[in-house]
C-alpha positions, 0 to 999 in steps of 0.5 A: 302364671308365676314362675318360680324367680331369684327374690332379688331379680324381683326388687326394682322391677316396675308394677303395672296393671292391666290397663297399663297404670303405673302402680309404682316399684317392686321394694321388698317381697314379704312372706305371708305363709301359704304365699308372698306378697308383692311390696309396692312403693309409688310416689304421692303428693303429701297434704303440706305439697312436698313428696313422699311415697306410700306402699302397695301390697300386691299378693305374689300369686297367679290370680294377681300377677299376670306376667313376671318380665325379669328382661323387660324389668316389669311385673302386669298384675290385674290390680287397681290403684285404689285396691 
């Protein structure tokens, strides 16, 4: 469940699924109405080889996110990569 969190505590905090991919770092919390989502950002490999990074936007509700860890510095979300 979600619990209710200091939107600060969330920044930085590593995004994994439920298999245990790395889905990248809690970069913002955006507000959407109704409930908020979660801005993830994750490395990529651009198409020239140097490195960039893209975004992932994950909904902050309880269908999603599984666990919010603010001690262990992670969130488990049931979420794919390719999503």
């Amino acid at each position: 469940a979600v619990d209710v969190f200091y939107v600060k505590d969330l920044f930085g905090l590593k995004v994994v699924n439920r298999e245990g991919i790395d889905l990248g770092l809690v970069r913002d919390l955006m507000a959407t109405g109704p409930n908020s989502v979660l801005c993830v950002e994750y490395p990529i490999q651009k198409e020239d080889g140097s490195s960039g990074s893209a975004e992932r936007m994950i909904p902050f509700v309880s269908v999603y996110v599984d666990t919010v860890d603010i001690a262990g510095k992670r969130i488990t979300v049931d979420w794919q990569p390719d999503y």
